[in-house]
Every structure is written in C-alpha cells, then in structure tokens.
NUZA-420745 format. One record per residue (C-alpha): residue number from 1; residue in one letter; x, y, z. Coordinates in steps of 0.1 Angstrom, whole numbers, plus 5000, padded with zeros to 4 digits. Layout:
<drenfis>
<nr = NUM rest = A x = X y = Y z = Z>
...
</drenfis>
This chain:
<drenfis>
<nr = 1 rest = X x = 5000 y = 5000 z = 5000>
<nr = 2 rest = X x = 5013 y = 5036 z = 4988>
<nr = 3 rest = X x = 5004 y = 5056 z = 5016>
<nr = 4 rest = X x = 5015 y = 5085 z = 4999>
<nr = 5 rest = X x = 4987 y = 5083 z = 4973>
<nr = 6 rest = X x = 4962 y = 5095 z = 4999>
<nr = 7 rest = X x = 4983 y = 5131 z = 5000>
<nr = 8 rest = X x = 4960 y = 5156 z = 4996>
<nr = 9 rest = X x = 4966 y = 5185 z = 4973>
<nr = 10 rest = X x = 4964 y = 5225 z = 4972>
<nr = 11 rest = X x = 4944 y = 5217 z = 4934>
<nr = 12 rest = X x = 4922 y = 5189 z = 4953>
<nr = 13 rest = X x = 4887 y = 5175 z = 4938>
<nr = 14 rest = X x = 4870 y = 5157 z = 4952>
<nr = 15 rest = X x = 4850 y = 5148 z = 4926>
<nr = 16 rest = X x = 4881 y = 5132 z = 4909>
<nr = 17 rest = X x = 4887 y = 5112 z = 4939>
<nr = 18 rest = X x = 4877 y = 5077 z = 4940>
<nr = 19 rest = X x = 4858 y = 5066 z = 4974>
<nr = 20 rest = X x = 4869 y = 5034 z = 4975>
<nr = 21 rest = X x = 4903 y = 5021 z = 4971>
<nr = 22 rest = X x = 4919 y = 5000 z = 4939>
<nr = 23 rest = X x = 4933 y = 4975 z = 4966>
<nr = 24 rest = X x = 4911 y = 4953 z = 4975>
<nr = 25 rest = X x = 4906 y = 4933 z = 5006>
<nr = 26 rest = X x = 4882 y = 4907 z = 5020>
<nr = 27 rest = X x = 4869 y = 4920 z = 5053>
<nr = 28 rest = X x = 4883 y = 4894 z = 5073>
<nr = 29 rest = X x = 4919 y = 4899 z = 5055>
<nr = 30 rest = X x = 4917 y = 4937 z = 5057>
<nr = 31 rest = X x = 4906 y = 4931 z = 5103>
<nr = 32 rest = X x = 4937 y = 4905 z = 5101>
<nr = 33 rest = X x = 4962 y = 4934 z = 5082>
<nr = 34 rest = X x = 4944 y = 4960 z = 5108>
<nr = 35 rest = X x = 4955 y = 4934 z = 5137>
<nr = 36 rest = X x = 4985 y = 4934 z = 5132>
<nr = 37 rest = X x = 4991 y = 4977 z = 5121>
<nr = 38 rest = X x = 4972 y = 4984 z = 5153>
<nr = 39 rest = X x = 4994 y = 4962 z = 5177>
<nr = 40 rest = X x = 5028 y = 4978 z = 5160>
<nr = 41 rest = X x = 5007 y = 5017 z = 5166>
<nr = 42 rest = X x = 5003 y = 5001 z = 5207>
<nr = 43 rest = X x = 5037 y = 4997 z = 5210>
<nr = 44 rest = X x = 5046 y = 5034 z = 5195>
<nr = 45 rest = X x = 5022 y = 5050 z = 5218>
<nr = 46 rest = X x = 5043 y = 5035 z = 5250>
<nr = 47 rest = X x = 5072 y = 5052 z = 5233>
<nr = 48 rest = X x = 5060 y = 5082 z = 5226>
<nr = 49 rest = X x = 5044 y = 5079 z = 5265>
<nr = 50 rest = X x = 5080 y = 5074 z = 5276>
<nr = 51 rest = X x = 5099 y = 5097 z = 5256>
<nr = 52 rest = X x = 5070 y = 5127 z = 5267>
<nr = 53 rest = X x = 5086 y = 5153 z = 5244>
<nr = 54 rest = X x = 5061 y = 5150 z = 5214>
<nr = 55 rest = X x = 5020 y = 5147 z = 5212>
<nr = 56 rest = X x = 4998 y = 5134 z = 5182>
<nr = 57 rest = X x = 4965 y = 5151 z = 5172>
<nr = 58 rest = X x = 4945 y = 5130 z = 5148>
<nr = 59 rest = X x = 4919 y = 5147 z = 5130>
<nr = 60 rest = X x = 4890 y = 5130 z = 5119>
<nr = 61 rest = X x = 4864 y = 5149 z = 5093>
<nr = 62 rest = X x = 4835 y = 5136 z = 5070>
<nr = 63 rest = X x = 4802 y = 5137 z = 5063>
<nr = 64 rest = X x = 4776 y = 5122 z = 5082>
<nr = 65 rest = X x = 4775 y = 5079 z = 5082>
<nr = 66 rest = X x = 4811 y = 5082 z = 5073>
<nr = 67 rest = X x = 4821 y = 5058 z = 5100>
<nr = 68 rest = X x = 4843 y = 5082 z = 5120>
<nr = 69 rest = X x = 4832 y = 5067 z = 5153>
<nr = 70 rest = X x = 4837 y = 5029 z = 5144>
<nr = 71 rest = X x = 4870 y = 5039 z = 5122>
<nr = 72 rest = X x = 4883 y = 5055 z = 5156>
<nr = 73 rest = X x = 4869 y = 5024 z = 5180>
<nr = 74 rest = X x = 4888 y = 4999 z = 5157>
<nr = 75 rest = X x = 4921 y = 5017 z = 5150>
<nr = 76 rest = X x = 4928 y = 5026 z = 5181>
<nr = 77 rest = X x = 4916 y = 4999 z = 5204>
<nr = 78 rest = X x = 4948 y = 4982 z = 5216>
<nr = 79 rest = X x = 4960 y = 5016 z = 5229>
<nr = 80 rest = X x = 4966 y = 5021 z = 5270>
<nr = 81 rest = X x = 4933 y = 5040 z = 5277>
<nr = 82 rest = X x = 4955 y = 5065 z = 5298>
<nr = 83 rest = X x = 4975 y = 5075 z = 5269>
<nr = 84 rest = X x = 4944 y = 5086 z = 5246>
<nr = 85 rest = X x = 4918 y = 5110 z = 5248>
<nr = 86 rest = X x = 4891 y = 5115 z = 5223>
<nr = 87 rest = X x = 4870 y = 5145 z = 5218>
<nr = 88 rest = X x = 4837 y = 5154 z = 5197>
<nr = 89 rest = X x = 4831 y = 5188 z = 5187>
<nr = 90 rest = X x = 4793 y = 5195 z = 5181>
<nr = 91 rest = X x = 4770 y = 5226 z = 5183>
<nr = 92 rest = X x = 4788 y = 5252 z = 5207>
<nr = 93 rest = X x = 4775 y = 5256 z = 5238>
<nr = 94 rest = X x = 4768 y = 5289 z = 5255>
<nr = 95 rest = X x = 4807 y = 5292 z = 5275>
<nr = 96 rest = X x = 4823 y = 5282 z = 5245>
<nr = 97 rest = X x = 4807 y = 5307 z = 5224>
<nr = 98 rest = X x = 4816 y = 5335 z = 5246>
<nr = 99 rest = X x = 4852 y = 5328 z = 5239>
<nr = 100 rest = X x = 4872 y = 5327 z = 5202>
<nr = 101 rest = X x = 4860 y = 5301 z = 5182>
<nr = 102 rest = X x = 4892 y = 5280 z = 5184>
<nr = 103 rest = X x = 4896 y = 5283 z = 5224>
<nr = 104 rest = X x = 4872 y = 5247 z = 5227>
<nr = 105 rest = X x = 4897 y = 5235 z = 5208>
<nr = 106 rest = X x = 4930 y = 5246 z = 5224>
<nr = 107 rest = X x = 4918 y = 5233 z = 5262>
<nr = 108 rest = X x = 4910 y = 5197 z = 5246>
<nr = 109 rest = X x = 4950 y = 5194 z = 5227>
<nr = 110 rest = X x = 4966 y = 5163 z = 5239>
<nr = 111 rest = X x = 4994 y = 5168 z = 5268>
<nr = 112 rest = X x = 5026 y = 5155 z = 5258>
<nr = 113 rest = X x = 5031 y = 5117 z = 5254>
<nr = 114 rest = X x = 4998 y = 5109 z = 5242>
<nr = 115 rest = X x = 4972 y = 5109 z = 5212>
<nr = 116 rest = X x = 4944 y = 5135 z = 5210>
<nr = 117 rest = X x = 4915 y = 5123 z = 5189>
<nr = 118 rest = X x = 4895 y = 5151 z = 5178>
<nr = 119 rest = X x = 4863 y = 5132 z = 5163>
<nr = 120 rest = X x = 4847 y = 5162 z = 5146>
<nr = 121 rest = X x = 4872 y = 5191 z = 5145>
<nr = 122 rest = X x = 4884 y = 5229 z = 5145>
<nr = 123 rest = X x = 4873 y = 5225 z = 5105>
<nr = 124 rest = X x = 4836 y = 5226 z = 5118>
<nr = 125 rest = X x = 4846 y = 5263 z = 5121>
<nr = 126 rest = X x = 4848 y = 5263 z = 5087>
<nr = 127 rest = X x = 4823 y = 5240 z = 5074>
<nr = 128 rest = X x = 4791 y = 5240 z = 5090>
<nr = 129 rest = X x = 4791 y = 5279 z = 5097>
<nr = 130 rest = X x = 4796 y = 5282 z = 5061>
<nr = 131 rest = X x = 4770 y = 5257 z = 5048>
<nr = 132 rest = X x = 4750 y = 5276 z = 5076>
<nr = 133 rest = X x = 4761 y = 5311 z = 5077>
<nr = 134 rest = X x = 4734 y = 5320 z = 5102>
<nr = 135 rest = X x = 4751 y = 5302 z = 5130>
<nr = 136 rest = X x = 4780 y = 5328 z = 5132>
<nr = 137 rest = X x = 4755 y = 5353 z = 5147>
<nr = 138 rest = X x = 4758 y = 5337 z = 5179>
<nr = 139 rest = X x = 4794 y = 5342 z = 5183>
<nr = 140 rest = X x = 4787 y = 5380 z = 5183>
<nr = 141 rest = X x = 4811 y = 5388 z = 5157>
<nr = 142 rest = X x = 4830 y = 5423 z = 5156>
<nr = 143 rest = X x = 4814 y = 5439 z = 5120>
<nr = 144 rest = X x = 4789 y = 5409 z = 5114>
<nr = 145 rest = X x = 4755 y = 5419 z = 5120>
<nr = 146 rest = X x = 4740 y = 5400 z = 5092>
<nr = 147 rest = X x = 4753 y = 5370 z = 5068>
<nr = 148 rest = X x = 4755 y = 5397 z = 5042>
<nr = 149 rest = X x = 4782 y = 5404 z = 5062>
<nr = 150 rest = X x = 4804 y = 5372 z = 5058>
<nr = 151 rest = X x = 4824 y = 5370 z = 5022>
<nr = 152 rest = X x = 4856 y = 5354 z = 5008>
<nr = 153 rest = X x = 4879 y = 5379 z = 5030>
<nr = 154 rest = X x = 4861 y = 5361 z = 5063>
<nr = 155 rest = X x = 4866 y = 5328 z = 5051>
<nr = 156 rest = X x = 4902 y = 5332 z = 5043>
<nr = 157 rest = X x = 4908 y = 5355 z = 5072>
<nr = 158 rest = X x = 4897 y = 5317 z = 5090>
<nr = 159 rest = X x = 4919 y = 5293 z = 5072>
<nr = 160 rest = X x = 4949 y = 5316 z = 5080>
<nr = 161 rest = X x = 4938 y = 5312 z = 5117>
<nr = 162 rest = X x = 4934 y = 5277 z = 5115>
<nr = 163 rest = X x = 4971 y = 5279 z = 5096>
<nr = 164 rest = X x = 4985 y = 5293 z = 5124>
<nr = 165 rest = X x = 4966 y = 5273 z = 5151>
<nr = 166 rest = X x = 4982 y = 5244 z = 5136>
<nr = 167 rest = X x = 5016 y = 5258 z = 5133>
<nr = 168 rest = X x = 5016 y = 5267 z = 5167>
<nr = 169 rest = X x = 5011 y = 5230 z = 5175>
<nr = 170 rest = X x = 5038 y = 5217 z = 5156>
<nr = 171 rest = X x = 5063 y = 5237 z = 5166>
<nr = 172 rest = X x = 5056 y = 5230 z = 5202>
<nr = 173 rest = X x = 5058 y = 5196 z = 5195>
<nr = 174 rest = X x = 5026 y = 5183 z = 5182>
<nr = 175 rest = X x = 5022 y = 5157 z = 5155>
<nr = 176 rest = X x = 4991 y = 5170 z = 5129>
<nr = 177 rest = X x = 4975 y = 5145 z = 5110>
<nr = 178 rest = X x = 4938 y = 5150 z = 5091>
<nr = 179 rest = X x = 4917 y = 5128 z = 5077>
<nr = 180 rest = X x = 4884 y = 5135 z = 5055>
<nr = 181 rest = X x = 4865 y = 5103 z = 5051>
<nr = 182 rest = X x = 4857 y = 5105 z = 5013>
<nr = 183 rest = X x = 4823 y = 5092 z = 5008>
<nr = 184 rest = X x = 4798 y = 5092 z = 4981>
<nr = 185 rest = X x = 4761 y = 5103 z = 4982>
<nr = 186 rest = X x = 4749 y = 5066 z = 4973>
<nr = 187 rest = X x = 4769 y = 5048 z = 5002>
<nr = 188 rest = X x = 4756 y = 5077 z = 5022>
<nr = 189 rest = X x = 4721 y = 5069 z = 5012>
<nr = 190 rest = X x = 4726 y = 5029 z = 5021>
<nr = 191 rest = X x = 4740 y = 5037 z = 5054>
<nr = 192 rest = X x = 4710 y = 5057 z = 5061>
<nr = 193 rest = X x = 4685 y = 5037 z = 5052>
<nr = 194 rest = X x = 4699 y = 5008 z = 5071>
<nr = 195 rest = X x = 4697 y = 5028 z = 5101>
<nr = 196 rest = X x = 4659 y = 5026 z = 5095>
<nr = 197 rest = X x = 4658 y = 4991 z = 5091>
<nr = 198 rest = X x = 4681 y = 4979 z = 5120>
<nr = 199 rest = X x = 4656 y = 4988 z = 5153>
<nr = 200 rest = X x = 4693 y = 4985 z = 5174>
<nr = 201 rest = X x = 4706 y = 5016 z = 5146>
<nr = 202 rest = X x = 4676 y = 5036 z = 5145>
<nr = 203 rest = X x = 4689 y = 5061 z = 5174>
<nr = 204 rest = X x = 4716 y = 5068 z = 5153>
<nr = 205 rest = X x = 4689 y = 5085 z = 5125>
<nr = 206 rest = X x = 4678 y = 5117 z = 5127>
<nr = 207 rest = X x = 4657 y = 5138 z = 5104>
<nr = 208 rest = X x = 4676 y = 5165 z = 5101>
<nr = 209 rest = X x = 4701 y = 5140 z = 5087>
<nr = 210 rest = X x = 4677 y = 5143 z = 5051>
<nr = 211 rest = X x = 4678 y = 5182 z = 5052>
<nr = 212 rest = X x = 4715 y = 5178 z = 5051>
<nr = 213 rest = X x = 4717 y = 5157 z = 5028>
<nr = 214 rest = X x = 4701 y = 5181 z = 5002>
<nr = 215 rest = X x = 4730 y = 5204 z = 5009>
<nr = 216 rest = X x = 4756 y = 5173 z = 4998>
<nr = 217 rest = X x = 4776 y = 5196 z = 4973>
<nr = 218 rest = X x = 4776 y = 5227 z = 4993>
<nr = 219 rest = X x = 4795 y = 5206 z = 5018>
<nr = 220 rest = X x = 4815 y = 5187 z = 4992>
<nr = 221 rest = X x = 4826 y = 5222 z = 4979>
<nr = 222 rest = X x = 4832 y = 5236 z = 5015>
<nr = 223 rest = X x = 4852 y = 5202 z = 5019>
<nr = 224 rest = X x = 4873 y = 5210 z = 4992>
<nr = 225 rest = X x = 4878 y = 5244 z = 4997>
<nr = 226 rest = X x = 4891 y = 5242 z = 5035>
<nr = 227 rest = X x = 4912 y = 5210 z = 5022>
<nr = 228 rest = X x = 4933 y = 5233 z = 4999>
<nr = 229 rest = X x = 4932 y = 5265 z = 5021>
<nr = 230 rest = X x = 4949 y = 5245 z = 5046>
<nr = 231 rest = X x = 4968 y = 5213 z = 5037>
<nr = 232 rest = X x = 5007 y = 5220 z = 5037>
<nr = 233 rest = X x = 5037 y = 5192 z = 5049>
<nr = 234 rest = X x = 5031 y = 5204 z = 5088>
<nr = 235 rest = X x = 4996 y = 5195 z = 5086>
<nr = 236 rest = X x = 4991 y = 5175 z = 5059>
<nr = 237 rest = X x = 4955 y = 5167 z = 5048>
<nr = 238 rest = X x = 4948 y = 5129 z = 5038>
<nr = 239 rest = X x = 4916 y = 5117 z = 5021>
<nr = 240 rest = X x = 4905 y = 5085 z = 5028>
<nr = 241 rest = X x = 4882 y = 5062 z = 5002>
<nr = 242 rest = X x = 4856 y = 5053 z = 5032>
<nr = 243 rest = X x = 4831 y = 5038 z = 5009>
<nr = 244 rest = X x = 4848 y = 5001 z = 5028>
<nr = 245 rest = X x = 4849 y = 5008 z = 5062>
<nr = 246 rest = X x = 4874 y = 4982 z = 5069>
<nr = 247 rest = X x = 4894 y = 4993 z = 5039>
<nr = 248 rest = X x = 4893 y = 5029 z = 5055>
<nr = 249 rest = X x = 4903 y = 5016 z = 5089>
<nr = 250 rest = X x = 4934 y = 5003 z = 5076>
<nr = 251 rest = X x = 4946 y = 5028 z = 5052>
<nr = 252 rest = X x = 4943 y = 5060 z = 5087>
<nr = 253 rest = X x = 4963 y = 5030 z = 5104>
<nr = 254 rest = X x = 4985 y = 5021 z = 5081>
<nr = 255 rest = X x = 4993 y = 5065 z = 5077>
<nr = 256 rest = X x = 4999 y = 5069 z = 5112>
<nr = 257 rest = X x = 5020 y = 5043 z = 5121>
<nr = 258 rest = X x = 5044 y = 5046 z = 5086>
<nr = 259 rest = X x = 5051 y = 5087 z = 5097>
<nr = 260 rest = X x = 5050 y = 5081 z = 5132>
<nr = 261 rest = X x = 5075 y = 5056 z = 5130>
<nr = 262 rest = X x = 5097 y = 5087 z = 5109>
<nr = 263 rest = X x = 5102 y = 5102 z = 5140>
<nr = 264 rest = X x = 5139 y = 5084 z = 5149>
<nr = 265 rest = X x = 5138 y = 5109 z = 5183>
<nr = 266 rest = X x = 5108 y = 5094 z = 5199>
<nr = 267 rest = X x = 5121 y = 5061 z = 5219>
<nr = 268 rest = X x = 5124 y = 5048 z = 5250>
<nr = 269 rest = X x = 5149 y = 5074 z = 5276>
<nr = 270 rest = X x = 5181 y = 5051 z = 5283>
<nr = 271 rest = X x = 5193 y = 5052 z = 5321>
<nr = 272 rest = X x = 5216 y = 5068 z = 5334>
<nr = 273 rest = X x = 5250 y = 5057 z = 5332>
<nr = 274 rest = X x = 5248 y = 5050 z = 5372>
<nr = 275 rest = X x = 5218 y = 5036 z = 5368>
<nr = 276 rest = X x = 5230 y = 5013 z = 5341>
<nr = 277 rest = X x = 5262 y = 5007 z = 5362>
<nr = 278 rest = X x = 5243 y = 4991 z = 5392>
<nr = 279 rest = X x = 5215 y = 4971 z = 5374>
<nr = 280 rest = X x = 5228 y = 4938 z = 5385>
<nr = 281 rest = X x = 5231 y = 4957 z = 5419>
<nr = 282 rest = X x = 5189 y = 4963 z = 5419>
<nr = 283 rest = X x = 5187 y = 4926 z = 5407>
<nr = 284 rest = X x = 5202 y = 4911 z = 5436>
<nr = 285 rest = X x = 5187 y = 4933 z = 5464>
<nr = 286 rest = X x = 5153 y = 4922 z = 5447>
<nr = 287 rest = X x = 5161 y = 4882 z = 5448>
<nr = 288 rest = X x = 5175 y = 4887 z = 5483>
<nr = 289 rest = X x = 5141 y = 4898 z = 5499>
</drenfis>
C-alpha cells in the first residue's frame, strides 16, 4: 500500500477522487492486516508515553455515516486507555461561544506523550458555519450583523487562523494528522436507510440528517475548499476512500503508524550511566528479599 497516494493537494477535487480504494481486501483479510498495524501503533504510543517530548493530534472529518466513530473504536483499540483521549466537537455551547471560536479546541490538545483524537474538528469552524452562515451570529462577531456580512475575506481570514493554530502545534511539539472520510452520496444513502431498518441503529437517525443531505455539494465544495486553504507538509490533509469501512480503517492506520515511526527521536529514555552501572546491583537486592 502507497500511503503516499492518499496526499491531499492545494488543486484537490473531490469529485476526481475515488471513494473506495483500487486494493482490495476481504473483510476478514483487511481486520487480520488491521490486527496486526494496530498492535505495532500500541507499541509506538508506550514510546512516545515514555519519551513525553512530542503529542499526536488525529483529525477525523467527514460527512455524516462516514464511520468516524467505528473507524476510531477499531484503529485505536489496543491503545493504554490512559494515553488517549478523544473529543467530539458539536454545536457550541453557551461558555464556548463566549470565547474565540478555536479556544474549545485549544483546552481539549493532547498533553505530551499521548494521542488526541478530535472526532469532529476545528474545521467545523469552517464547514458547518459556512453551509450555515446563520450560525455565526451567535458568536457576536466584531462587524457581522448579518450574513451579508460574511464574504471570501472572512473565510480566508479563518483558514489563515486555522494555519497558524496548527503551526503553533507543531512547533511545540505536536504531531498534525487530518483525515476526511471521502464518501459518496449513494453509500451515504445505504447507510441511512439501514439505520431505518436495524431497530438496534435507528437512534443513530435523525431527520435532520435528510435536510442535510440536500445540501451534499455545498459541503462537498466547503470540503474541498478548507482542504486546499489548509493542507501543507506540517499539517498534511489525507483523504481516505471510506466507501469500505474496513478498507478505510486500515489505510488511517497504516498513515499513522508509517510517519509516526519517521520520527527516529521518539524512543524509549536510556538510564543513566549510574543507573545502568548498578542494574545487576537492583537485581540482587530484589532476589534477596
């Protein structure tokens, strides 16, 4: 698998972008390749624990049925649950809107030596509100009265704040990685609809789930636009075919642990030379109790 292929690119579209992959794995073979990927991520995140210089920020995005949730439960499931945090950004509520529209986002970063997941992101800031230019009016913007009010300049005044957001985090030791679960609108539509049948899924279904649905290219072209305003090597932006769940599990896997593993700085801290010096030392005043 050529991880790189998933780069995305300042010239991105999405419409040109397959959403499922040309490799193709039996479900069983792709949980046995995932077995195996998420076992070897395990073993980084002690390291990375240990060393406690660096943090990882992954960066989930999609539209809804995407399988964010479940691609999250299965990828990083074999990680020490004190070592990974994950976090779901929804509809603000009224603290969070009395503060910048990225400060939600700063208190929930990942400390150093572990993994933030956020499941649902900073990009909503950029998505939603734009699909939905009305919702901006609750953060009592300086010179927006009205959504008359909220043009290109506003929008690209927010990618360069999510720009240097970002920036900030790498070069204080975060690892950036993003993810937009590339579906279509006829996988969508399945995922829905089994929702409805499945009386254990239909919780998951909500109407208002239809009315966005009608605004699928709006979103597809907000997607696309915050994808290029904002994918550089820091923070790169990867899209992910998601139309195979178990395919898409694999490939964000596969990503994080082949550039994780780039990072030749992050192992375990060797003793001290003392320390090293009287090992046998500690070994014998153990078997001697």
């Amino acid at each position: 698998m050529d991880t790189k292929k998933y780069l995305a690119s300042a010239n991105v579209d999405l419409s040109q972008i397959p959403t499922r992959d040309s490799i193709t794995l039996s479900k069983s073979e792709a949980k046995a390749e995932l077995d195996q990927v998420r076992r070897d991520l395990a073993k980084f995140q002690e390291k990375l624990f240990a060393n406690d210089t660096y943090s990882v920020l992954a960066c989930f995005q999609g539209m809804d049925t995407a399988g964010k949730d479940s691609l999250v439960r299965e990828v990083f499931k074999d990680f020490n649950v004190r070592g990974v945090e994950q976090h779901s950004f929804k509809v603000p509520t009224e603290l969070e809107r009395s503060h910048g529209y990225l400060w939600r986002h700063y208190v929930k970063l990942p400390q150093k030596g572990t993994f933030g997941i956020f499941n649902r992101t900073h990009y909503e800031n950029v998505l939603v509100t734009r699909v939905h230019p009305e919702y901006l009016m609750a953060e009592k913007l300086p010179g927006i009265n009205n959504v008359d009010d909220v043009d290109q300049n506003f929008w690209d005044m927010r990618f360069d704040q999510i720009n240097n957001f970002e920036t900030e985090l790498v070069q204080n030791g975060t690892i950036v990685f993003k993810f937009f679960l590339h579906l279509s609108k006829g996988e969508q539509k399945n995922r829905l609809l089994r929702r409805l049948r499945k009386p254990e899924k239909n919780w998951k279904f909500s109407p208002g789930d239809l009315a966005e649905r009608k605004l699928w290219d709006k979103y597809q072209y907000c997607y696309q636009e915050a994808i290029k305003h904002t994918h550089n090597s820091e923070a790169p932006w990867y899209i992910i075919p998601a139309d195979d769940k178990p395919m898409a599990r694999l490939i964000v896997a596969r990503i994080l642990l082949e550039e994780l593993n780039k990072y030749k700085d992050i192992d375990f801290p060797e003793l001290s030379e003392l320390e090293q010096n009287n090992l046998q030392l500690y070994k014998d005043q153990l078997n001697s109790e």
